[in-house]
C-alpha positions in Angstrom: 91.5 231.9 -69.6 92.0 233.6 -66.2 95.1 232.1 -64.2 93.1 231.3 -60.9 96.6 230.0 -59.4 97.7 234.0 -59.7 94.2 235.1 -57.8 95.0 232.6 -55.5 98.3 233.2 -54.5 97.4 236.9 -54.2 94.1 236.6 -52.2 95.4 234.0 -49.6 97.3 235.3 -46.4 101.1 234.4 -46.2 100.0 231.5 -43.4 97.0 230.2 -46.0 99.6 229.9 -49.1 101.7 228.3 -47.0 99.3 225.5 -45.6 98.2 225.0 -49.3 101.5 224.1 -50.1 102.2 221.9 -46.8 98.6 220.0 -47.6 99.5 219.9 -51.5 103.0 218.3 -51.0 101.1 215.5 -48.4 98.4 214.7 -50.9 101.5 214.3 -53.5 103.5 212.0 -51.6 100.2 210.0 -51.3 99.3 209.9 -54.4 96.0 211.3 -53.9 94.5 213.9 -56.4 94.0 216.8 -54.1 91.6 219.9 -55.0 91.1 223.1 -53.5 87.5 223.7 -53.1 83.9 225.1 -51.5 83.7 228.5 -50.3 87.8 228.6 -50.4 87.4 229.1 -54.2 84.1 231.2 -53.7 85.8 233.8 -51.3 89.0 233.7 -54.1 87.1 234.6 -56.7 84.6 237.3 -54.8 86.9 238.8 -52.6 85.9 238.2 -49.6 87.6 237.4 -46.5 88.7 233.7 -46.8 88.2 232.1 -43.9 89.6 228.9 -44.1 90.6 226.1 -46.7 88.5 223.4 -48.0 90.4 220.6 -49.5 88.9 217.6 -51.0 90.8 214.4 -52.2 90.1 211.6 -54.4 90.8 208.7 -52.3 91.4 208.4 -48.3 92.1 211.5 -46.5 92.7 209.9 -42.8 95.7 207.8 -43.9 97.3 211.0 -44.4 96.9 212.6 -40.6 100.7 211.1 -39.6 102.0 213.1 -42.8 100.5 216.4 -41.6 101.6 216.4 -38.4 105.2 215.2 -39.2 105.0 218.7 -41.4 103.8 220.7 -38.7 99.7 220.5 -38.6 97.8 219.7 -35.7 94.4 217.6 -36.2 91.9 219.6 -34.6 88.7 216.7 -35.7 88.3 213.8 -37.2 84.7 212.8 -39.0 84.4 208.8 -39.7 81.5 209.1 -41.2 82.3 211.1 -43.9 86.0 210.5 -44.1 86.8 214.4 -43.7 89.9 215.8 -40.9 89.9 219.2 -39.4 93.7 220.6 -39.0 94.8 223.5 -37.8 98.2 225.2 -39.9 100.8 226.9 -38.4 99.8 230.1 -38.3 96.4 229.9 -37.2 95.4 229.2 -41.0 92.2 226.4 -40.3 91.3 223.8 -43.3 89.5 220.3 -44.0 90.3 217.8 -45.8 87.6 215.6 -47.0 86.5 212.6 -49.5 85.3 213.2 -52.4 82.1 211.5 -52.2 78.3 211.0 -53.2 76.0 211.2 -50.6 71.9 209.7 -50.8 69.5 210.2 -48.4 66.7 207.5 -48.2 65.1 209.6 -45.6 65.0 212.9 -44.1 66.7 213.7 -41.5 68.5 210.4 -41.6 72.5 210.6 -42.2 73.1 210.4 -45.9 74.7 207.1 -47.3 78.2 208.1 -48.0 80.4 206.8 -51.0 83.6 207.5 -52.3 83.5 208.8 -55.5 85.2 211.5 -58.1 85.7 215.2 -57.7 82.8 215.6 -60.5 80.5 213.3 -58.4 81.6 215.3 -55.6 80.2 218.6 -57.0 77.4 217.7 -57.8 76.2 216.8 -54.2 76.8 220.3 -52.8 74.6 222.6 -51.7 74.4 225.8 -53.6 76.0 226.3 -57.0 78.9 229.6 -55.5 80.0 226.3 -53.5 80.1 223.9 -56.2 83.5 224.7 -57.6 87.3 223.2 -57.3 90.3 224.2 -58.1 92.9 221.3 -59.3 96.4 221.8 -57.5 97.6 217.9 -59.1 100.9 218.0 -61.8 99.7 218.8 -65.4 96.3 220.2 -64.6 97.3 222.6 -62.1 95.3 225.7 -62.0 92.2 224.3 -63.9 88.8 225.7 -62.4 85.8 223.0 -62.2 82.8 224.7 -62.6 80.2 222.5 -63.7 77.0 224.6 -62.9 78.5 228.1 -63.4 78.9 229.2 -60.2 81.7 231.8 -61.2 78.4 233.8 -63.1 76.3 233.5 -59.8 78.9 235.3 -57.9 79.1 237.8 -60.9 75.4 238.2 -60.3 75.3 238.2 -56.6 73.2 235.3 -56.1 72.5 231.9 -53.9 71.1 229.4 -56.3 70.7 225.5 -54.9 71.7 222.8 -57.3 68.5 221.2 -57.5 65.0 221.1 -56.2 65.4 218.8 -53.1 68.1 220.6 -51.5 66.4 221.9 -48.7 64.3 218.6 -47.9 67.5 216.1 -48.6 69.5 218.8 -45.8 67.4 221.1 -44.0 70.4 222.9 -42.3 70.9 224.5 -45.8 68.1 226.3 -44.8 70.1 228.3 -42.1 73.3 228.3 -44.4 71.0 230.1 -47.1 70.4 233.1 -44.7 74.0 232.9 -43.2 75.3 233.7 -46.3 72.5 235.9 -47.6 73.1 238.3 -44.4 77.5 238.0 -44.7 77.6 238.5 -48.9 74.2 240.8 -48.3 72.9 239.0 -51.6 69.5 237.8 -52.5 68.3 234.2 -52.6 68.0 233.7 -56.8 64.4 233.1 -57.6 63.6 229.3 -57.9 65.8 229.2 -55.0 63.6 231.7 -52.8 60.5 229.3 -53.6 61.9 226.8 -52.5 63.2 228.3 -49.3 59.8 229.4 -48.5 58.3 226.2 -49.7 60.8 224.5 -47.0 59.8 227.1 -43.8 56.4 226.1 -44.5 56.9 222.4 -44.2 58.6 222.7 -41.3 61.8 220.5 -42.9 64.5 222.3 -40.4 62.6 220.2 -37.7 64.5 217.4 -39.5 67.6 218.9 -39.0 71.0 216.4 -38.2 72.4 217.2 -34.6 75.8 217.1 -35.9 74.5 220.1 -38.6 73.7 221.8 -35.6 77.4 222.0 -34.8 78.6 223.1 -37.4 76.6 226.0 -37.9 77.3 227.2 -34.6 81.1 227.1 -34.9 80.4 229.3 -38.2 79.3 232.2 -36.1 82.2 232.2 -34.8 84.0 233.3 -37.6 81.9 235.4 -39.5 83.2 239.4 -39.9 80.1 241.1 -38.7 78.6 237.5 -36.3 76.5 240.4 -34.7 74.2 241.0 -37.9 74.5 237.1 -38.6 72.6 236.8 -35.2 70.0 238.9 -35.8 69.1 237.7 -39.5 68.8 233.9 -38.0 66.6 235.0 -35.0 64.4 237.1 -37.5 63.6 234.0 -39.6 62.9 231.9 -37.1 66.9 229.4 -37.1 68.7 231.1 -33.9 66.3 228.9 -31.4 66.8 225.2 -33.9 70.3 226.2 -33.1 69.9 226.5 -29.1 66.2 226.8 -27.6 67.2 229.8 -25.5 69.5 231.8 -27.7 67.9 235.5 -28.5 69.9 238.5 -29.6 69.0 240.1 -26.3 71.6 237.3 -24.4 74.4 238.6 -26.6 77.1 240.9 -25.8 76.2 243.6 -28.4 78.9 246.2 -27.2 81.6 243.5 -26.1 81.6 241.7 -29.7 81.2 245.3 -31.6 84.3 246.4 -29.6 85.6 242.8 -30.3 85.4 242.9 -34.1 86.8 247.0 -34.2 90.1 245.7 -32.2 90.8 242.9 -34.3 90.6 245.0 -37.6 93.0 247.6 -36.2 95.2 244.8 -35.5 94.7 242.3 -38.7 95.9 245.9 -40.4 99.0 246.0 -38.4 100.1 242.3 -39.5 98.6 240.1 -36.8 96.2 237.4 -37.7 94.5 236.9 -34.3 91.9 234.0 -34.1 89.1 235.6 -32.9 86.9 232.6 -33.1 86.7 232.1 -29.1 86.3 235.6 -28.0 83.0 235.8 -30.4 81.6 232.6 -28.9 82.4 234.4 -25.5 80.4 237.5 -26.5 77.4 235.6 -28.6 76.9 233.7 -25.0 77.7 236.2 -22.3 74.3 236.1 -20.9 74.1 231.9 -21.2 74.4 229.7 -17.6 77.0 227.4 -17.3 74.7 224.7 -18.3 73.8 226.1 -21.4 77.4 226.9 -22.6 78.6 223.4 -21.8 75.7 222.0 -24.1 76.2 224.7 -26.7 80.0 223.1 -26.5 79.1 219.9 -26.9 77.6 220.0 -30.3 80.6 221.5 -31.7 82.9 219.4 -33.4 86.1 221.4 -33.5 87.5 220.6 -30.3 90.4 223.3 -30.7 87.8 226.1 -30.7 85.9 224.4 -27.7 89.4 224.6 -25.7 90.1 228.1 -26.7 86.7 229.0 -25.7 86.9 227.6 -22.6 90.1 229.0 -21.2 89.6 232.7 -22.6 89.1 234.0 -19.5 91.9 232.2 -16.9 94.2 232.8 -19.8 93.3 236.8 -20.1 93.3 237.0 -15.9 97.1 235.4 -16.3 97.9 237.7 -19.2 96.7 240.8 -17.1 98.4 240.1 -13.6 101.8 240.0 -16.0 101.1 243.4 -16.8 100.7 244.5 -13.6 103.9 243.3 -12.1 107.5 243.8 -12.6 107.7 242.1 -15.8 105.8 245.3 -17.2 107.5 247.7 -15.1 108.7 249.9 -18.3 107.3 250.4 -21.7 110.1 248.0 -23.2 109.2 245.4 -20.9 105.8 245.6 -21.7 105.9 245.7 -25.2 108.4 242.3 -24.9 105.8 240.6 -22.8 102.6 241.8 -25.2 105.0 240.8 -28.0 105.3 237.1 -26.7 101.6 236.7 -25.7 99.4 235.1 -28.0 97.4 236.9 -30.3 94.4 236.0 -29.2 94.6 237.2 -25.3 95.7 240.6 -26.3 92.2 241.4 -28.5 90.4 239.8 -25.6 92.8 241.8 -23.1 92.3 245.0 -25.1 88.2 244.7 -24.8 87.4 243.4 -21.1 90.2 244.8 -19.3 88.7 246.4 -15.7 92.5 247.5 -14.5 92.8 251.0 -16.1 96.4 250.4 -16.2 96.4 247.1 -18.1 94.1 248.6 -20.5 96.4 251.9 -21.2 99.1 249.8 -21.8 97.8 247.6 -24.4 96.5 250.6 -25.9 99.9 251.7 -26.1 100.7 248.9 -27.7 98.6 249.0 -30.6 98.8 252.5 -31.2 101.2 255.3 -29.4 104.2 252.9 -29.4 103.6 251.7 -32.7 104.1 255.2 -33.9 108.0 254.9 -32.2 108.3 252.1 -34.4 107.9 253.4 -37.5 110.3 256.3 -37.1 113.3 253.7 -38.0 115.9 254.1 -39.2 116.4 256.9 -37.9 118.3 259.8 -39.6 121.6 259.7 -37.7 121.5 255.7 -38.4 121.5 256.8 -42.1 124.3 259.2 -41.4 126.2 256.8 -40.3 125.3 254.3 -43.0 123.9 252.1 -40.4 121.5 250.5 -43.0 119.2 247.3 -43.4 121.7 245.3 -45.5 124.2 245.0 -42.4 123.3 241.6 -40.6 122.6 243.6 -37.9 120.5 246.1 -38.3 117.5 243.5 -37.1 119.1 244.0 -33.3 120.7 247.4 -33.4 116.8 248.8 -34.8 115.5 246.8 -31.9 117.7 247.8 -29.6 116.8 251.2 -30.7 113.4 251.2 -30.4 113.4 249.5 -26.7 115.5 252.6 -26.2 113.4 255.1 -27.7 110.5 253.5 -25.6 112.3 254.2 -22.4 113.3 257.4 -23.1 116.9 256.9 -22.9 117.8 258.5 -26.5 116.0 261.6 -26.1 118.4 263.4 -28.0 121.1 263.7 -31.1 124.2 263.4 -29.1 123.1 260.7 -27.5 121.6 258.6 -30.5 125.0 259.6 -32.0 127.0 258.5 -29.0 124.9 255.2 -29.0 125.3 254.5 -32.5 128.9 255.5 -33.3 130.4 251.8 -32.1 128.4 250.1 -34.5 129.1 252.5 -37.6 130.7 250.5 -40.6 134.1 251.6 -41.6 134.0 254.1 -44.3 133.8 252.7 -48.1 137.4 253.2 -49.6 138.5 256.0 -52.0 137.2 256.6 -55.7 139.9 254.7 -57.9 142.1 257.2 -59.6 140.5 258.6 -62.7 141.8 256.9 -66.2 143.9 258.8 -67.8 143.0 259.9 -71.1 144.0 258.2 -75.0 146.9 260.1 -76.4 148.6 260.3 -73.0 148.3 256.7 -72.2 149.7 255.4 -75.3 152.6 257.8 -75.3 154.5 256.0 -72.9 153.7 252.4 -74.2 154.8 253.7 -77.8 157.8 254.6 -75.7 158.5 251.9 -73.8 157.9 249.3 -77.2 160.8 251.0 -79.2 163.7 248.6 -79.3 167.4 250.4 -78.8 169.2 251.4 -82.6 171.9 248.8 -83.5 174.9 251.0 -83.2 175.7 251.8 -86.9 178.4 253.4 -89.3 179.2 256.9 -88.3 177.1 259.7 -89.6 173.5 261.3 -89.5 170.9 258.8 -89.4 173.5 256.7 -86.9 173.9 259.6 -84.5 170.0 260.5 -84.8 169.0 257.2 -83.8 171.4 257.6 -80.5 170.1 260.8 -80.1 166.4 260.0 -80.0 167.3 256.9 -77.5 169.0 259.0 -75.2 166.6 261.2 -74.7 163.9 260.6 -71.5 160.2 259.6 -72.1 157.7 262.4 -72.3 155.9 263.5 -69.2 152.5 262.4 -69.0 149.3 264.6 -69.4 145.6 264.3 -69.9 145.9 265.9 -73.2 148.8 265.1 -75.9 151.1 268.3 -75.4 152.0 270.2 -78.7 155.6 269.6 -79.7 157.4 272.5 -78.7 160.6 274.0 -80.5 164.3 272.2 -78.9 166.5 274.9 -77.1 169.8 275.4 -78.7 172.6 273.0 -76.7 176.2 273.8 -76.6 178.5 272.7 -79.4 180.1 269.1 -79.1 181.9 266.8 -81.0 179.8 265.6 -83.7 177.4 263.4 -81.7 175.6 266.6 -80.3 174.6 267.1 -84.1 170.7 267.0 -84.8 169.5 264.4 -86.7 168.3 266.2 -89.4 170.8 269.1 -90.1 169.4 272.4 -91.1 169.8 273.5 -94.4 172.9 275.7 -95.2 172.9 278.3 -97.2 174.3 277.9 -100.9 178.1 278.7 -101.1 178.6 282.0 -103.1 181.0 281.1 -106.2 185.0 281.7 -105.7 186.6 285.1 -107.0 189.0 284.4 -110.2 192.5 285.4 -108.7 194.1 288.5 -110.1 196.7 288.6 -112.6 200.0 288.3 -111.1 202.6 291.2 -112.1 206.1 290.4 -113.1 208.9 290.4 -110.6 210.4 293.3 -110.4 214.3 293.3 -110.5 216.6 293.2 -107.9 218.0 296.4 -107.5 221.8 296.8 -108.8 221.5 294.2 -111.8 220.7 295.2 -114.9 218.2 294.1 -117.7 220.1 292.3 -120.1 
């Protein structure tokens, strides 16, 4: 079984993993089962961008809006009708929470009659089958993929299939979402489904078409990758004018929102993750009146994207006299101030700037001085073990860089000179080498001999004092061959080896001569 928790947690941006867990540990608190769901799990599983969350709960979601913004979300919307929230995470990651529910229509283009009912129930009233799938996040079925119409082998496929016959007819703005998703996944409508589609144009059932589903498929565009190509598939089958009477491709921005969407690649691929929901509404209605914008506003119901739309422009005109002024003055100021500023006003910055200067300087920004940046650490940091795992390194590389930026280490000696003060102290010697067997346990063999009880006089007595007396043998990496004793003066009998040498045999005694008789004295005679 695949582990959709793993595809999951690898397919959703830091910000989005992070809101999953802030909305799952709510739901938990509350009680409420709490499934991730829609086009969330679609986008998982495909691999496409995800664009935001879609989280349905058994039970109330409103009761839990206190809890979410006590943990750090903002409620963006709230929808009475059909008991669903729109919150905003930190980190620009958007997401709904909604009821799970049944919804009947007794008439078209009548609001449905809404019920609570179970997550199963809750599939079953979606719209096309690549939408019709959840993902449970509750204790002891965590990880277990709902897929009750087999939506996981549409998206194999590359299809848009509805769930049943009356799709269209029961909701007509399907109709539009249908070729919204045919012209972002560039897949076909499935057979059946394509009948029906047609079968729907013909009758004319978008005329039936909710005011509120009007909304929401406007704030859409807004975050689709390519909204451009969106545009012109809706206005070639006939849904850009249901959505505003006057809206043609030729009262778009073409170039702004093509230059638009370029920027905010190159900077989603250096780590932002700028909301560029606004700035496409900007572009998609360049060409509107006042008038026009202010009722194209009014239908949408996320009021955060109405605001940010709104104030695009005084907050870019803000963001631009900054740059011109002293706060900007040198690249490390600038790069501070483009730092602070919100994502979202820099891509807007980078694509309608008139002031030549303001627009070399965020270009700067996302490219030359980037290049600076990756150059850390730099070699004489390393020389100097001046390395990531000190505390800080964070500052000191700053510090570094702002430097770099200015020009102000422009050479060895002085990145050297600049450095030196913050150096480490250098590691401490190599501990001594351990010295080998043999000489190691010569000295403790030495040192464990206890001193001879003095004995009786004589060989083995005076050997014993002997080897005693004598001093420990110098230590050496190898055992040293025993070398022959020099010969020592003679001494009374304690300077006697212990082990005498052998002595020669004695040779035997000579037998004495005879002895000869006395002679006689002279003058006496022999008698």
């Amino acid at each position: 079984m695949a582990d959709y928790i793993y595809t999951m947690e690898i397919r959703l941006t830091p910000d989005q993993l992070k809101g999953v867990g802030l909305v799952q540990d709510v739901a938990r608190a509350a009680g409420l089962n709490l499934y991730l769901t829609g086009g969330a799990i679609r986008d998982i599983i495909s691999g496409f961008t995800i664009r935001d969350l879609d989280f349905t709960v058994q039970g109330n979601p409103l009761k839990l809006q206190k809890d979410l913004e006590k943990a750090g979300a903002k409620i963006t919307a709230v929808e009475e009708d059909n008991r669903t929230i729109f919150i905003s995470l930190p980190g620009n990651a958007r997401a709904e929470i909604s009821m799970a529910r049944t919804e009947r229509f007794e008439k078209t283009g009548k609001p449905p009659i809404v019920t609570p009912a179970t997550i199963h129930d809750d599939l079953r009233r979606r719209d096309f089958t690549v939408n019709a799938m959840a993902l449970s996040l509750n204790e002891g079925s965590r990880g277990l993929l709902l897929d009750p119409f087999n939506g996981v082998a549409d998206i194999e496929t590359k299809v848009i299939r509805i769930l049943q016959n009356y799709s269209f007819l029961e909701d007509p703005s399907r109709l539009i979402r249908a070729t919204r998703f045919a012209a972002r996944f560039h897949w076909p409508l499935e057979e059946r489904t394509q009948a029906r589609y047609d079968a729907a144009k013909e009758g004319s059932y978008i005329d039936h078409i909710l005011r509120s589903s009007i909304g929401h498929e406007i704030a859409a565009l807004a975050h689709e990758d390519d909204p451009l190509h969106v545009v012109k598939m809706l206005e070639k089958e006939g849904w850009l004018e249901i959505l505003h009477e006057h809206w043609t491709v030729a009262k778009v921005d073409t170039n702004g929102i093509t230059q638009l969407m370029k920027t905010r690649q190159q900077m989603v691929d250096m780590g932002y993750t700028p909301d560029a929901g606004p700035a496409v509404m900007y572009f998609l209605t360049s060409h509107f009146s006042d008038k026009e914008v202010a009722d194209i506003q009014k239908l949408i119901p996320r009021k955060d994207l109405v605001e940010a739309w709104r104030d695009i422009e005084d907050h870019a005109k803000e963001l631009a006299k900054r740059l011109m002024g002293k706060e900007a003055a040198t690249p490390s100021r600038t790069w501070q101030l483009l730092s602070s500023a919100r994502p979202e006003m820099v891509l807007f910055l980078a694509v309608t700037a008139k002031q030549q200067s303001v627009e070399q300087k965020i270009k700067n920004y996302l490219t030359k001085w980037r290049q600076v940046q990756q150059k850390l650490p730099l070699p004489e940091m390393t020389e100097l073990l001046i390395t990531p795992q000190l505390p800080e390194y964070p500052k000191l590389a700053h510090d570094v860089f702002l430097l770099l930026l200015d020009g102000k280490l422009r050479s060895r000696t002085e990145t050297l000179k600049f450095l030196k003060p913050f150096a480490p102290p250098p590691p401490p010697p190599p501990p001594a080498p351990r010295r080998g067997r043999g000489a190691k346990a010569a000295p403790e063999a030495a040192a464990s001999v206890a001193p001879a009880k003095p004995g009786p006089k004589g060989k083995k007595g005076k050997a014993a004092a002997v080897a005693t007396a004598l001093p420990p043998a110098p230590s050496a990496p190898a055992p040293a061959k025993p070398q022959a004793a020099k010969p020592q003066a003679k001494t009374p009998e304690k300077s006697k080896p212990a082990k005498p040498e052998p002595q020669p045999a004695p040779k035997p005694a000579k037998k004495p001569a005879p002895k000869s008789p006395p002679k006689p004295a002279p003058g006496k005679k022999k008698q």
